[in-house]
C-alpha positions, 0 to 999 in steps of 0.5 A: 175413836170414832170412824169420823174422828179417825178420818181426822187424825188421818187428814191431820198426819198427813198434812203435817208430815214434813221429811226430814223435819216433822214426822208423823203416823196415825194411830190409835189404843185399841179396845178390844180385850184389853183386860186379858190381853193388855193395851197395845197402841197401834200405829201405821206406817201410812193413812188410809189403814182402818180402825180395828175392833178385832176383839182377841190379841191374836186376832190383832196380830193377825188383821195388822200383819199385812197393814205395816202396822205396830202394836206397842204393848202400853203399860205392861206392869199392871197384873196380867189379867188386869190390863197388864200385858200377857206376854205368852200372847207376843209377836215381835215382827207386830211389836218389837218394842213396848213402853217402859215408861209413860204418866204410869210410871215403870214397867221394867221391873218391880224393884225399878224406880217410879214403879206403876203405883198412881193410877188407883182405877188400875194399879199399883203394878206388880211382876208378870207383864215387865219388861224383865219378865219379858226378857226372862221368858227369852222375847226379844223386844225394844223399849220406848217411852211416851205419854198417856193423854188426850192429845199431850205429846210426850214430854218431860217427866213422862216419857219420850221414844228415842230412835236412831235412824238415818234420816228424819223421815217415816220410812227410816224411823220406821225401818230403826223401830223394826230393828229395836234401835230404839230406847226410853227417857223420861224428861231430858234428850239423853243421847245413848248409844250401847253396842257389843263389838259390831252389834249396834242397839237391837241387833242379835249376836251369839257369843263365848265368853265374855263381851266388851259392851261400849256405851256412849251416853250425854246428858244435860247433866252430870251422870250419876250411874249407868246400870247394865241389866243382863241374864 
């Protein structure tokens, strides 16, 4: 992305930012050491926020710390070191979520189904950078799922981030991104709602025992499963 080309796709964010009906916020892949570090998309909150070609993830972190900006670790699943995502290089106020899904295929885990395997310039995935090996280590982070390709929104078959927020607008959406009240599908709008007790999706809670977990799920079609990955 060029300086000109980011000038455009501010211009363009801002024109077609409509509260309560079309939401929008400018970004772009970073390119700095993606080999070690991973790829991360950065999005901001407003316009008028530069492109960064910092070229550590630290250093990422750092510059966007007082931007409101995210970097959303991007198909984490390849081998660390390989563009996958390192997870001892994390900062869950910058990403407190990560793609699970996009054309990549998986990055849950490696025994998950459509499991990163078709893109041959970087593939097949392996462990490492999962979203499991994530939760192993003890991060807290959300999931989301979205696209990978020149200009295409998410779509079906893809990925697509789902978000609950109070309102259509960027500073709710924004606010529930934060907050990790966020999940991933792969084609239809499944509605999902999973909270323990008071707990809603993202939050914290310290307990004894066992939990009741209450999930709420439509789909378009008839359900077949629900898994619960947990430890």
């Amino acid at each position: 992305i060029t300086d000109a080309f980011w000038k455009t796709i501010n211009r363009t964010t801002r024109r077609f930012y409509e509260r309560g009906r079309f939401v929008t916020f400018p970004g772009y892949e970073w390119h700095g050491n993606r080999t070690a570090y991973g790829d991360h998309n950065v999005v901001y909150r407003r316009e008028g926020q530069p492109l960064d070609d910092t070229w550590s993830l630290p250093s990422l972190y750092e510059a966007l710390r007082n931007r409101e900006a995210l970097a959303i670790p991007h198909h984490t699943a390849y081998p660390v070191g390989a563009r996958g995502k390192d997870w001892g290089f994390f900062d869950p106020l910058i990403s407190p979520v990560m793609e699970l899904y996009s054309q990549h295929g998986s990055s849950e885990a490696v025994e998950a189904p459509e499991f990163m395997a078709y893109n041959t310039s970087m593939g097949p995935g392996t462990s490492g950078g999962t979203f499991r090996d994530a939760l192993t280590r003890g991060l807290r982070v959300g999931v989301i799922g979205s696209n990978d390709g020149p200009g295409l929104p998410g779509r079906w078959g893809i990925g697509r981030a789902a978000v609950w927020a109070a309102e259509n607008s960027r500073e709710a959406i924004w606010e529930s991104f934060l907050a990790r009240r966020t999940y991933a599908v792969t084609g239809d709008r499944i509605r999902l709602d999973i909270r323990i007790g008071d707990t809603a999706m993202g939050g914290e809670l310290s307990a004894r025992g066992a939990v009741d977990v209450a999930v709420d799920v439509i789909g378009s079609q008839a359900i077949d499963k629900i898994e619960l990955v947990h430890n």
